[in-house]
PyMOL Python script that loads the backbone (N, CA, C, O; Angstrom):
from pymol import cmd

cmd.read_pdbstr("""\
ATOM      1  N   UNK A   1     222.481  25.057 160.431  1.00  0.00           N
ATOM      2  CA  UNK A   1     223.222  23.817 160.344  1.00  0.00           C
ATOM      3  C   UNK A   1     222.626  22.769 161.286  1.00  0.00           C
ATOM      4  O   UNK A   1     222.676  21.552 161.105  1.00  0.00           O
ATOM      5  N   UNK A   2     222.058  23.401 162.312  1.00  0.00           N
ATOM      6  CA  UNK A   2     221.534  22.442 163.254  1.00  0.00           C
ATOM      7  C   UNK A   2     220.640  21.442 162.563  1.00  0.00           C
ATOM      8  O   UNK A   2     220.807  20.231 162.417  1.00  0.00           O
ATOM      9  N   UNK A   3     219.413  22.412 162.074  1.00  0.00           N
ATOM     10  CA  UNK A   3     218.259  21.739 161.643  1.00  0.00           C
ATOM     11  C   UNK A   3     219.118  20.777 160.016  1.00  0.00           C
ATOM     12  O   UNK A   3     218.745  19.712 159.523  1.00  0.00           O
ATOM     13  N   UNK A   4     219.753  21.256 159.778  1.00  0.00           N
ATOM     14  CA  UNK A   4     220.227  20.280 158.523  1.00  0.00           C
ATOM     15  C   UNK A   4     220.937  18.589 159.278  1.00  0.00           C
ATOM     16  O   UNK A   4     220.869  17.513 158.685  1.00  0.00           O
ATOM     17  N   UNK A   5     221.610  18.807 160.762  1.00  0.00           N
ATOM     18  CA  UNK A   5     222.241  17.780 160.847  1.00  0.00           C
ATOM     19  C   UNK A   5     221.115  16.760 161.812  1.00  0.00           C
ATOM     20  O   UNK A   5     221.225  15.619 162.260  1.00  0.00           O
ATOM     21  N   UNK A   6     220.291  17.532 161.855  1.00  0.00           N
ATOM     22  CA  UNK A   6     218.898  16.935 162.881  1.00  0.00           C
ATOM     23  C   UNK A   6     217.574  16.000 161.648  1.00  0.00           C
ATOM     24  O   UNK A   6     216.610  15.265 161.860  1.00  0.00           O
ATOM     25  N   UNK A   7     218.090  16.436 160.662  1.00  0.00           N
ATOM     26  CA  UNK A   7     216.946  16.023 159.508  1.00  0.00           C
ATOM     27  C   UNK A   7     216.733  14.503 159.652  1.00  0.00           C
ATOM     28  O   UNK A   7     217.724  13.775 159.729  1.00  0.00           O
ATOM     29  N   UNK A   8     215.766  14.103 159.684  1.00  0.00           N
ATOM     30  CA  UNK A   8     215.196  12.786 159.677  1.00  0.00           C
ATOM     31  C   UNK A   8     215.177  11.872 158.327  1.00  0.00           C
ATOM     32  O   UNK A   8     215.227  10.645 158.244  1.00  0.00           O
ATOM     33  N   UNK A   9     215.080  12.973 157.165  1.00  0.00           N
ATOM     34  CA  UNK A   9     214.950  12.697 155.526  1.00  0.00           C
ATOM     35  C   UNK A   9     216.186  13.609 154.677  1.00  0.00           C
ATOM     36  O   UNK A   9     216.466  14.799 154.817  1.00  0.00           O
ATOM     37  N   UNK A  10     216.715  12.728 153.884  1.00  0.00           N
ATOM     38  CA  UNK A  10     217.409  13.592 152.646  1.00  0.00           C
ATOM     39  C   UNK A  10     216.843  13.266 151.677  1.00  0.00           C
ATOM     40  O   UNK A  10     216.254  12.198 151.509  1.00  0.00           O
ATOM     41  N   UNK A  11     216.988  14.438 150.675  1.00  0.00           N
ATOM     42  CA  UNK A  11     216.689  14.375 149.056  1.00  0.00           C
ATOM     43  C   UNK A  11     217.351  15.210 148.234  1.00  0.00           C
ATOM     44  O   UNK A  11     217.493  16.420 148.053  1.00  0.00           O
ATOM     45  N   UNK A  12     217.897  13.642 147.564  1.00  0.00           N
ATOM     46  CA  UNK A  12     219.077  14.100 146.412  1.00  0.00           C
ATOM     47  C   UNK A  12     218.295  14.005 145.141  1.00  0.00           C
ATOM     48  O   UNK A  12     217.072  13.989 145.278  1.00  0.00           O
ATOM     49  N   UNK A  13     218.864  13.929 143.712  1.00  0.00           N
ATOM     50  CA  UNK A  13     218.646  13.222 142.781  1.00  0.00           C
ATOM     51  C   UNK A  13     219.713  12.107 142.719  1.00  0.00           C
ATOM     52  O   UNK A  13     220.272  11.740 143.752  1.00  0.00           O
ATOM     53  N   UNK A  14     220.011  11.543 141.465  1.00  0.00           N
ATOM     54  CA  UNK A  14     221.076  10.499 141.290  1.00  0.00           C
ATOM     55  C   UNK A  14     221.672  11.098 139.858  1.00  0.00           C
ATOM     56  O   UNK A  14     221.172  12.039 139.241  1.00  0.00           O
ATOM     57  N   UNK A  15     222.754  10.405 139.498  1.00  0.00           N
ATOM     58  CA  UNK A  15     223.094  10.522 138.389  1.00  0.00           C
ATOM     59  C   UNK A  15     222.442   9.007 137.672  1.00  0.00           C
ATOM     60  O   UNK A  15     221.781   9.075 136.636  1.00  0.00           O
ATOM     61  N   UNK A  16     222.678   7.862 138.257  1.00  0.00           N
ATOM     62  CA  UNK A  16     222.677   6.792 137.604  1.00  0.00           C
ATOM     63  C   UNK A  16     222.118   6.251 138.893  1.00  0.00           C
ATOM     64  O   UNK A  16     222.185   6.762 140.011  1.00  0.00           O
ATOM     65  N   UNK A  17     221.309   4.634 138.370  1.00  0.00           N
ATOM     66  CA  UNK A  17     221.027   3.745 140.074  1.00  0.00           C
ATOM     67  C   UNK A  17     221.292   2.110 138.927  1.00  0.00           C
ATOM     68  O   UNK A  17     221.207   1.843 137.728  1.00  0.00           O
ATOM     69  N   UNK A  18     221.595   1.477 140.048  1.00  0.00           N
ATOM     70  CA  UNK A  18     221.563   0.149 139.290  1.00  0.00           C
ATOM     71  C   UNK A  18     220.597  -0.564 139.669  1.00  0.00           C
ATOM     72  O   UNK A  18     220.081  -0.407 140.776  1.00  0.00           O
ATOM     73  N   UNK A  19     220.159  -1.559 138.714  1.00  0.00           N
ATOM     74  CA  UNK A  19     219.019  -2.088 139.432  1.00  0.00           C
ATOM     75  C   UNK A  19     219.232  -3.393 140.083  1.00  0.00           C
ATOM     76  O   UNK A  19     218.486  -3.786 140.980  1.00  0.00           O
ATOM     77  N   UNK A  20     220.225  -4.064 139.653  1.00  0.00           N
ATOM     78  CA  UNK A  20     220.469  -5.666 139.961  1.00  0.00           C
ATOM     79  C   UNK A  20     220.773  -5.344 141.740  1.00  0.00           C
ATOM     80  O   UNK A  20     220.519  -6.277 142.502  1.00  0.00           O
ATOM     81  N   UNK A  21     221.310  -4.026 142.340  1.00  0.00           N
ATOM     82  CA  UNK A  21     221.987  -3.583 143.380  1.00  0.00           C
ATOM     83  C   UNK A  21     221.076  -2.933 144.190  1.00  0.00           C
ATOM     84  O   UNK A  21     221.120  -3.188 145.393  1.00  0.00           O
ATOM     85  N   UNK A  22     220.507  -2.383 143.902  1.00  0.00           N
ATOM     86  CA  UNK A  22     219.914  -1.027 144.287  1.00  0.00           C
ATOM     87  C   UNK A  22     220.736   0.517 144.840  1.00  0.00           C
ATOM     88  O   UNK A  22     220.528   1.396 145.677  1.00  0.00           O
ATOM     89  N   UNK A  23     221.667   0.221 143.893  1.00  0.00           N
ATOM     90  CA  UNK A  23     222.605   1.402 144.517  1.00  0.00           C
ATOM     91  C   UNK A  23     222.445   2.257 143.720  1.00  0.00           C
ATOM     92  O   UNK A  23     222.134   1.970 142.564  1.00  0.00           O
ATOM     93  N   UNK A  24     222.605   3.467 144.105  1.00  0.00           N
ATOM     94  CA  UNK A  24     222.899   4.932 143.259  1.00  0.00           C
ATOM     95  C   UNK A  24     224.037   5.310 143.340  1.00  0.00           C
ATOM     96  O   UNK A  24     224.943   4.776 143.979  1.00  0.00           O
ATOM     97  N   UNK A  25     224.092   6.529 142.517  1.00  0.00           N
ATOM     98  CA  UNK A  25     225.663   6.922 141.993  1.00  0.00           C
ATOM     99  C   UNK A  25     225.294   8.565 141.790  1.00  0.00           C
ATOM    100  O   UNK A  25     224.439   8.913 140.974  1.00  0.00           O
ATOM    101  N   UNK A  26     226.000   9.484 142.585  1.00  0.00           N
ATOM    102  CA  UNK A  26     225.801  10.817 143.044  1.00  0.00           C
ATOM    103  C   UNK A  26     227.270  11.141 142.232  1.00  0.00           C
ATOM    104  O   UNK A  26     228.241  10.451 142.545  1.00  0.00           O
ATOM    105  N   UNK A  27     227.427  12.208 141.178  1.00  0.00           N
ATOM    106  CA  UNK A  27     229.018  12.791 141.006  1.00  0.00           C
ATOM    107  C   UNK A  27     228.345  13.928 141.045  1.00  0.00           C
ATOM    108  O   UNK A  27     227.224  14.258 140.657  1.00  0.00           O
ATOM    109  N   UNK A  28     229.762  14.816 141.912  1.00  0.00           N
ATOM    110  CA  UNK A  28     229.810  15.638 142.341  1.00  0.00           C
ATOM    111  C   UNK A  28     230.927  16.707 142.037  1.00  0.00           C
ATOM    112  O   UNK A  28     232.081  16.278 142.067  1.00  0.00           O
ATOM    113  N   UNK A  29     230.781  17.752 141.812  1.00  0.00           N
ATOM    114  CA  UNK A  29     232.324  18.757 141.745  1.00  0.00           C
ATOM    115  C   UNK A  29     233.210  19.092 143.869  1.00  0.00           C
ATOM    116  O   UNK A  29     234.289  19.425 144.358  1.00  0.00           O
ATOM    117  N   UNK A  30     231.866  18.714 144.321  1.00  0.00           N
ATOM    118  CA  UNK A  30     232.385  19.236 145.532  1.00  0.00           C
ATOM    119  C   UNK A  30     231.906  18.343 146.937  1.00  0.00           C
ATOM    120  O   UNK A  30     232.068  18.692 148.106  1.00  0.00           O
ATOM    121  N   UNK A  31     231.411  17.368 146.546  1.00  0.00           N
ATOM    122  CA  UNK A  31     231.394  15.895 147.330  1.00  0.00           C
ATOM    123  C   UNK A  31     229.849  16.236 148.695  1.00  0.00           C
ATOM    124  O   UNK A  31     229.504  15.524 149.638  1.00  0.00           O
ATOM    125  N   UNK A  32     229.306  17.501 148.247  1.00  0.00           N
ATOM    126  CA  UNK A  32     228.025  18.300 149.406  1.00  0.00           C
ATOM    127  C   UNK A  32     227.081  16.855 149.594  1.00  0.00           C
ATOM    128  O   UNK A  32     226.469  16.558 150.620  1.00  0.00           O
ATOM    129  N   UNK A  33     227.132  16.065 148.355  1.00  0.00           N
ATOM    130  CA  UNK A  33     225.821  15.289 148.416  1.00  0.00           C
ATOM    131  C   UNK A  33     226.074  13.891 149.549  1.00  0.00           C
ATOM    132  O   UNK A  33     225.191  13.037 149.630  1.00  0.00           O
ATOM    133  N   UNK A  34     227.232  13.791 150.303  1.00  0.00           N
ATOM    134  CA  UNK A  34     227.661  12.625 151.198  1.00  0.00           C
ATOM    135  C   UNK A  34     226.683  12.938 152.269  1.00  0.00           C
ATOM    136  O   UNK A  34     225.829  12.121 152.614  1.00  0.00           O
ATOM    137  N   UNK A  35     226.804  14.137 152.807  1.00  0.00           N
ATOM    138  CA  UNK A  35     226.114  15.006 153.756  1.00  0.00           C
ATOM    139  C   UNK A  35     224.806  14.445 154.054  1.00  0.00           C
ATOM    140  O   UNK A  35     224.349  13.805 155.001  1.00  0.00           O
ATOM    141  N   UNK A  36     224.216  15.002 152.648  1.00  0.00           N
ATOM    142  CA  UNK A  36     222.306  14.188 152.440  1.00  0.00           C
ATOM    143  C   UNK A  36     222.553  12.731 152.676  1.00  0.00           C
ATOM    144  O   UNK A  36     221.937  12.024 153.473  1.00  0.00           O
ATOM    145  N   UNK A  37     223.352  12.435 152.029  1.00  0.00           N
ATOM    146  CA  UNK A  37     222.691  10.847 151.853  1.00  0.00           C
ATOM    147  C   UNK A  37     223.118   9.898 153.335  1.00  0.00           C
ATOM    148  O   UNK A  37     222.423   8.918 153.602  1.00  0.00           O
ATOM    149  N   UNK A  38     224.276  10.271 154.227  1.00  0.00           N
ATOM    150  CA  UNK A  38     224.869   9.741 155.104  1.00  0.00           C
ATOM    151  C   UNK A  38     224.027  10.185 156.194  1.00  0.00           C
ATOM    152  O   UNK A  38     223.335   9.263 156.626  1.00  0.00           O
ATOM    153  N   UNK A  39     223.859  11.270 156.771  1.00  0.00           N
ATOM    154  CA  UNK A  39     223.251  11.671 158.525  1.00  0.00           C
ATOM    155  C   UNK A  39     221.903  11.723 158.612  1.00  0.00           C
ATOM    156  O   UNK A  39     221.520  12.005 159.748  1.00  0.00           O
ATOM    157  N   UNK A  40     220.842  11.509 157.624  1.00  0.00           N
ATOM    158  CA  UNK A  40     219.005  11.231 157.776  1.00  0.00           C
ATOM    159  C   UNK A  40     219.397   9.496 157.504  1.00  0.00           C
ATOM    160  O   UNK A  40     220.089   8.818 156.744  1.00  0.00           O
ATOM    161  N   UNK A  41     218.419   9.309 158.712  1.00  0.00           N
ATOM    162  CA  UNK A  41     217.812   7.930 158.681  1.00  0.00           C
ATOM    163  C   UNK A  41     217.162   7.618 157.255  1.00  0.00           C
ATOM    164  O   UNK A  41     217.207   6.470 156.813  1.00  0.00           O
ATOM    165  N   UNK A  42     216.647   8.505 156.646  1.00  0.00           N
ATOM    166  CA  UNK A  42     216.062   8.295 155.296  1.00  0.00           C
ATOM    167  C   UNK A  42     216.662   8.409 154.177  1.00  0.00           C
ATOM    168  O   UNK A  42     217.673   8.969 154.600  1.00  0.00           O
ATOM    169  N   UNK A  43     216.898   8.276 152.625  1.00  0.00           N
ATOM    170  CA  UNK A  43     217.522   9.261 151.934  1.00  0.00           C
ATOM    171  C   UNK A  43     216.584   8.540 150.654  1.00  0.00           C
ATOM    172  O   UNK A  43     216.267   7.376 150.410  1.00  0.00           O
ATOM    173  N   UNK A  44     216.292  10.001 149.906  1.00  0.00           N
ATOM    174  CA  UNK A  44     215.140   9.822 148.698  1.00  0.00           C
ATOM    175  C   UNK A  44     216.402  10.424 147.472  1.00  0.00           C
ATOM    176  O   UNK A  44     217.275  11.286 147.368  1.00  0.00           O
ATOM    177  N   UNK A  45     215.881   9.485 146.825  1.00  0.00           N
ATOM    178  CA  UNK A  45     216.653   9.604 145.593  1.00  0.00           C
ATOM    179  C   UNK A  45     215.751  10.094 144.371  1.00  0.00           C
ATOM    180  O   UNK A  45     214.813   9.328 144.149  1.00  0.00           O
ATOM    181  N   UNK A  46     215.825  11.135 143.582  1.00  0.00           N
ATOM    182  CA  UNK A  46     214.541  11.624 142.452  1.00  0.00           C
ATOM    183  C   UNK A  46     215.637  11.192 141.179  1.00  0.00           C
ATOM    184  O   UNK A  46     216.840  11.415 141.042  1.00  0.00           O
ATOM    185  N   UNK A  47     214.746  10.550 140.419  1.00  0.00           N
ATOM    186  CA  UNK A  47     215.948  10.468 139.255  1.00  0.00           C
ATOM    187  C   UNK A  47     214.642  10.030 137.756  1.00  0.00           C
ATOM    188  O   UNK A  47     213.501   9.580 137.861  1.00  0.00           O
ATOM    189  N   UNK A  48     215.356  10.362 136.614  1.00  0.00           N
ATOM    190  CA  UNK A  48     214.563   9.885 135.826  1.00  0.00           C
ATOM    191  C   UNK A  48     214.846   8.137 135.295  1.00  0.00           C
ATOM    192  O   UNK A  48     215.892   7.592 135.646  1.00  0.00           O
ATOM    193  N   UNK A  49     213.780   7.346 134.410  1.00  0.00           N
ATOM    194  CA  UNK A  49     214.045   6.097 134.144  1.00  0.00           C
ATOM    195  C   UNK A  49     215.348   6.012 133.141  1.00  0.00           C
ATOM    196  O   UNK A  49     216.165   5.105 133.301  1.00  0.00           O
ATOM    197  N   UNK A  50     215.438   6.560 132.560  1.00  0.00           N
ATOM    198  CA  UNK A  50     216.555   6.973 132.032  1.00  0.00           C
ATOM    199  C   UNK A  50     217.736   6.524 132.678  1.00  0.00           C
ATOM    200  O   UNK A  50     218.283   5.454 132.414  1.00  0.00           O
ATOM    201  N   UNK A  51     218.001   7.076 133.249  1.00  0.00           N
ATOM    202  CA  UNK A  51     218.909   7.182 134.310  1.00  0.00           C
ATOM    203  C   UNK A  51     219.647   5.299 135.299  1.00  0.00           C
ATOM    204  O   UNK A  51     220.753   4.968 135.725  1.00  0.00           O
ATOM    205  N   UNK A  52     218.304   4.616 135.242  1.00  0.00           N
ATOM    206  CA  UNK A  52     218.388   3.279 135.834  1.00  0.00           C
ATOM    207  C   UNK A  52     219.399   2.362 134.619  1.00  0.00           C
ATOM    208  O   UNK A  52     219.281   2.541 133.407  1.00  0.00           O
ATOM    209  N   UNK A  53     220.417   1.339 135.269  1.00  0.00           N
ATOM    210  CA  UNK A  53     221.257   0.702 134.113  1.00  0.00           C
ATOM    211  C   UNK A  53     221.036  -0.778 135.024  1.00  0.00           C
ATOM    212  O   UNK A  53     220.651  -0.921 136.185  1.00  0.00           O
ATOM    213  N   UNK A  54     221.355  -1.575 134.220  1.00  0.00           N
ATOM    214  CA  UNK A  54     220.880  -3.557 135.215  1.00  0.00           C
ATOM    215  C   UNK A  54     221.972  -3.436 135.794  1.00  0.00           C
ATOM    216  O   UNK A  54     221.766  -3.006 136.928  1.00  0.00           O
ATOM    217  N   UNK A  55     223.480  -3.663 135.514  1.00  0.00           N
ATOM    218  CA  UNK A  55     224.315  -3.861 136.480  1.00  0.00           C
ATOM    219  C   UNK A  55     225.027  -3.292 136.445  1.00  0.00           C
ATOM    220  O   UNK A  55     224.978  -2.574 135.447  1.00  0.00           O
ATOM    221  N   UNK A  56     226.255  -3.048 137.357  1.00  0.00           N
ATOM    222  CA  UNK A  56     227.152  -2.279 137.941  1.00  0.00           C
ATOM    223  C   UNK A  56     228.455  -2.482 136.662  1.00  0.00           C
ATOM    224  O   UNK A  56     229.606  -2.147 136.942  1.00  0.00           O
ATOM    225  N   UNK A  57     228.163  -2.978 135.466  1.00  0.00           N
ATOM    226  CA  UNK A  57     229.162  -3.474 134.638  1.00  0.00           C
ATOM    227  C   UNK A  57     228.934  -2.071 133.644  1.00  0.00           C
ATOM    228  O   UNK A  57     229.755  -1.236 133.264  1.00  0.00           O
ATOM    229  N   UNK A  58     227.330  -2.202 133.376  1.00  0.00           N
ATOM    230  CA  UNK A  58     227.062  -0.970 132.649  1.00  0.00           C
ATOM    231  C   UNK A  58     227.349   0.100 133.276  1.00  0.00           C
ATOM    232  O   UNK A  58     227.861   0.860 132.454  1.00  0.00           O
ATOM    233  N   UNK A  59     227.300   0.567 134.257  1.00  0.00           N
ATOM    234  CA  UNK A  59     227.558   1.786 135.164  1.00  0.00           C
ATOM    235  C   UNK A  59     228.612   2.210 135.016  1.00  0.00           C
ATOM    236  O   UNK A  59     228.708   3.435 135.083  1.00  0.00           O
ATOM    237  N   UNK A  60     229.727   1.489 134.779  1.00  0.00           N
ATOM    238  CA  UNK A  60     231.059   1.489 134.928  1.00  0.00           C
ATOM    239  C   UNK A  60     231.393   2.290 133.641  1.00  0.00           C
ATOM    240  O   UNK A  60     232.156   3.254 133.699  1.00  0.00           O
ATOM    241  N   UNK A  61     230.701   1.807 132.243  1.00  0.00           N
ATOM    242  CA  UNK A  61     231.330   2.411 131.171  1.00  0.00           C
ATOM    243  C   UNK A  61     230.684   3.709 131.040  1.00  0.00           C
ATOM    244  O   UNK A  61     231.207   4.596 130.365  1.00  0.00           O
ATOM    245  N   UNK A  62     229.290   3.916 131.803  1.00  0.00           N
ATOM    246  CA  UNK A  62     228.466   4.872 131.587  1.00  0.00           C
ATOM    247  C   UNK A  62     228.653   6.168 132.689  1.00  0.00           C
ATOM    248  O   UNK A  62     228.037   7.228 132.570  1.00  0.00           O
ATOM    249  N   UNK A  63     229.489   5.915 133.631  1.00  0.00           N
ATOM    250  CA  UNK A  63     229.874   6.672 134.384  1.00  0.00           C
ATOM    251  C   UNK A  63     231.078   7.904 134.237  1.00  0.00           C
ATOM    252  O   UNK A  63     231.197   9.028 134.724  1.00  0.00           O
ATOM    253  N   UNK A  64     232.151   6.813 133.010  1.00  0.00           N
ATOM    254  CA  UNK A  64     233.147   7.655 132.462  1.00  0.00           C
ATOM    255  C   UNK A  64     232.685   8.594 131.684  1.00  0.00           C
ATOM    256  O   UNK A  64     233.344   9.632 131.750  1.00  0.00           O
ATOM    257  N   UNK A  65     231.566   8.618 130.786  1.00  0.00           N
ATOM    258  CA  UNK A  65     231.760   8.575 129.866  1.00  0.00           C
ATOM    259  C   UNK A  65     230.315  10.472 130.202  1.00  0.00           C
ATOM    260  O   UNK A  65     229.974  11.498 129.614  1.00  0.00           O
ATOM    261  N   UNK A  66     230.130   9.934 131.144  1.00  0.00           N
ATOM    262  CA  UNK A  66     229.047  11.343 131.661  1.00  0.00           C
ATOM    263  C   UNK A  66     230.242  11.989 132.222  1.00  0.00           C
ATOM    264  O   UNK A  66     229.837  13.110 132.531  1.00  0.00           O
ATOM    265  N   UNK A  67     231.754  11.893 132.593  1.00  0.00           N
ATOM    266  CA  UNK A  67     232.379  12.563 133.890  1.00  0.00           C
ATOM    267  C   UNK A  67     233.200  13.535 132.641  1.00  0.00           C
ATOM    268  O   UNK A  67     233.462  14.732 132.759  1.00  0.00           O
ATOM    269  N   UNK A  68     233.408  12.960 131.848  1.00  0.00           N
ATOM    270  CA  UNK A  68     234.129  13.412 130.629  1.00  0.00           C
ATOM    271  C   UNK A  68     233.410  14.437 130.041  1.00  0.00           C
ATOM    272  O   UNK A  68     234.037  15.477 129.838  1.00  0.00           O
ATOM    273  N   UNK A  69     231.661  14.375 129.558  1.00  0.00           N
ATOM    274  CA  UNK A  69     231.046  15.054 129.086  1.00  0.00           C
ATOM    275  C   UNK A  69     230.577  16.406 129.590  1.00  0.00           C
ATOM    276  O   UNK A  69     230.063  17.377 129.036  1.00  0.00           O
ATOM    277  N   UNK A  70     231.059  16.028 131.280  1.00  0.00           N
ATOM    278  CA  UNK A  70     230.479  17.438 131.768  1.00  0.00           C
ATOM    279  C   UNK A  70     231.360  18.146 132.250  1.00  0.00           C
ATOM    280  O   UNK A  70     230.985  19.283 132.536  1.00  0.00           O
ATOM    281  N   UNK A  71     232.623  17.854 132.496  1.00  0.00           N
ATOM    282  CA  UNK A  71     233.563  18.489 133.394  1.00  0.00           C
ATOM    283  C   UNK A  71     234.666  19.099 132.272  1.00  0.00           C
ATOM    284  O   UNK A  71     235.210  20.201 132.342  1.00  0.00           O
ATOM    285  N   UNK A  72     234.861  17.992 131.126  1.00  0.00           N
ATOM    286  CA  UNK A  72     235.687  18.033 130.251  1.00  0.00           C
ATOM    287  C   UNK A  72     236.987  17.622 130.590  1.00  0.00           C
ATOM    288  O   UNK A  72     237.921  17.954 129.860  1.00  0.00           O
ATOM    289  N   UNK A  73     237.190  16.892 131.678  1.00  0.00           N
ATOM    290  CA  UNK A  73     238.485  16.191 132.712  1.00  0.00           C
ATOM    291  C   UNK A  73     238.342  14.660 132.747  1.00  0.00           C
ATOM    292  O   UNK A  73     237.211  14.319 133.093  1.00  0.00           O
ATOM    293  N   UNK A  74     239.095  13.750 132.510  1.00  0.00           N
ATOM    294  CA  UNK A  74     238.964  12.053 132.770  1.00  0.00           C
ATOM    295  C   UNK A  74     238.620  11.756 133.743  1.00  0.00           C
ATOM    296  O   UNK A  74     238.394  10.556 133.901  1.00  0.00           O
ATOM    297  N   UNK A  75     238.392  12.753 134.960  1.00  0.00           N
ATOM    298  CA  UNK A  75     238.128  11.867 136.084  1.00  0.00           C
ATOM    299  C   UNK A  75     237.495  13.188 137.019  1.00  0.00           C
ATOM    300  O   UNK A  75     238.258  14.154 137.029  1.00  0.00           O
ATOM    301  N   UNK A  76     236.169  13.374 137.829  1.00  0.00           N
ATOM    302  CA  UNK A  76     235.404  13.999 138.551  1.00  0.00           C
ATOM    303  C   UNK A  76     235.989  14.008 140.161  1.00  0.00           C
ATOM    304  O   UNK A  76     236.483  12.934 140.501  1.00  0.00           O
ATOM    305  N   UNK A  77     235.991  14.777 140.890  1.00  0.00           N
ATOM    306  CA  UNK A  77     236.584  15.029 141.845  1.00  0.00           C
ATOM    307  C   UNK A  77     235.509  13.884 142.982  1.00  0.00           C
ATOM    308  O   UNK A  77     236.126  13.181 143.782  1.00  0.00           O
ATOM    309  N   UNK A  78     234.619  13.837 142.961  1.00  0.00           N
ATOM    310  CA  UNK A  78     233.598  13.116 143.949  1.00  0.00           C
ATOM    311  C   UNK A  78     232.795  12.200 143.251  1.00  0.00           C
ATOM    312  O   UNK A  78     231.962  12.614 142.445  1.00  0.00           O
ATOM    313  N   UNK A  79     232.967  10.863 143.492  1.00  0.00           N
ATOM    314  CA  UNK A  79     231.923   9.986 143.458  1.00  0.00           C
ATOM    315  C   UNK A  79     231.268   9.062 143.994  1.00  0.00           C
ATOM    316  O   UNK A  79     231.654   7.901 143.861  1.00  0.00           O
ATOM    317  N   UNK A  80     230.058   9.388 144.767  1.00  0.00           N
ATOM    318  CA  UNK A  80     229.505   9.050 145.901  1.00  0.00           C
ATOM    319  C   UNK A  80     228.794   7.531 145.548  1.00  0.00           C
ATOM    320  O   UNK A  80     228.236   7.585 144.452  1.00  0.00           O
ATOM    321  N   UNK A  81     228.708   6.550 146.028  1.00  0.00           N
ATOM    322  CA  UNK A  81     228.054   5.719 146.077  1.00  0.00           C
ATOM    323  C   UNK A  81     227.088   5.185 147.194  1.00  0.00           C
ATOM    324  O   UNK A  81     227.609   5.057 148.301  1.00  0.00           O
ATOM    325  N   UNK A  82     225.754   4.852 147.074  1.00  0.00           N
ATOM    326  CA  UNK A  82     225.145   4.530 148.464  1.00  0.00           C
ATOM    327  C   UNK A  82     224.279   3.287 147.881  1.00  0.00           C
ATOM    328  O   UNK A  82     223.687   3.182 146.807  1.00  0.00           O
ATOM    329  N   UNK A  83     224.402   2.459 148.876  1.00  0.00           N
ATOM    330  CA  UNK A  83     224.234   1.082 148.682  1.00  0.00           C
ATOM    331  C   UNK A  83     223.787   0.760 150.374  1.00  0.00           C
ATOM    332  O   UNK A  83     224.650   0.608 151.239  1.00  0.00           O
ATOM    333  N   UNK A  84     222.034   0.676 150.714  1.00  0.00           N
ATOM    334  CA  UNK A  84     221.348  -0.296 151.679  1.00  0.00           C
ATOM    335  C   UNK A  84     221.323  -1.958 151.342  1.00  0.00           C
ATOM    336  O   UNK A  84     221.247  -2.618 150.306  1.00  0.00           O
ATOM    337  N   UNK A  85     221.438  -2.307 152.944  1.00  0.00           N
ATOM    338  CA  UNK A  85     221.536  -3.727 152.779  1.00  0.00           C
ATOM    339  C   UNK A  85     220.375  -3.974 152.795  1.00  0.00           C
ATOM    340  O   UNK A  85     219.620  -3.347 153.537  1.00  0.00           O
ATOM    341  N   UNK A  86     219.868  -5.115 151.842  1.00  0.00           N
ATOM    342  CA  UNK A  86     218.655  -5.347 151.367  1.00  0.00           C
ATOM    343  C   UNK A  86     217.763  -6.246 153.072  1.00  0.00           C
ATOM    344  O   UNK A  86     218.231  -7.096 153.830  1.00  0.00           O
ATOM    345  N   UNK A  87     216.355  -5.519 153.083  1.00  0.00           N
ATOM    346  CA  UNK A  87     215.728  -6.029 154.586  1.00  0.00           C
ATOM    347  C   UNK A  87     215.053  -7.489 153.876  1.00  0.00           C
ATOM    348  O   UNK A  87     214.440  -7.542 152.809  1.00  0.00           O
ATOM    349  N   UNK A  88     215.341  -8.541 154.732  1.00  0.00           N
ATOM    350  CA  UNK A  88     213.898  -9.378 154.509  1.00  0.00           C
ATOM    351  C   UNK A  88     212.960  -9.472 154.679  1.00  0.00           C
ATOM    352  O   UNK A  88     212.333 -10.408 154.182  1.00  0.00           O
TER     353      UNK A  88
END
""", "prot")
cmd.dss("prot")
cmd.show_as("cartoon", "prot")
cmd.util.cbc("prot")
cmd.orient("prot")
């Protein structure tokens, strides 16, 4: 646990990222992925193009609609969002 809370880098995948935002969207049955993405100074996201939607409007309908397909429940127990403030 040490070396996990000492990590300098995380690496998740995503479910979805937006692009207008640059945010990703992690669902989870058991919320593990806050862990990665919150305590490394770094956090790498692997995802396919697929996966990228323009704005957070599309995300919204496309988010239900994966939580439904995999769980078979209206609504997923964890959904992580991570959003950096953009550097100049």
């Amino acid at each position: 646990m040490k070396k996990f809370l000492e990590a300098d880098i995380g690496v998740t995948g995503c479910n979805f990222a937006v692009a207008n935002t640059g945010s990703i969207c992690l669902v989870t049955n058991e919320g593990n992925a806050d862990l990665v993405t919150a305590i490394p100074k770094t956090h790498i996201a692997v995802m396919g193009m697929e996966r990228l939607v323009p704005t957070m409007e599309e995300l919204d309908v496309l988010v239900g609609l994966f939580v439904q397909e995999r769980s078979q429940k209206k609504l997923t127990i964890f959904l992580s969002w991570d959003q950096k403030e953009k550097e100049n």
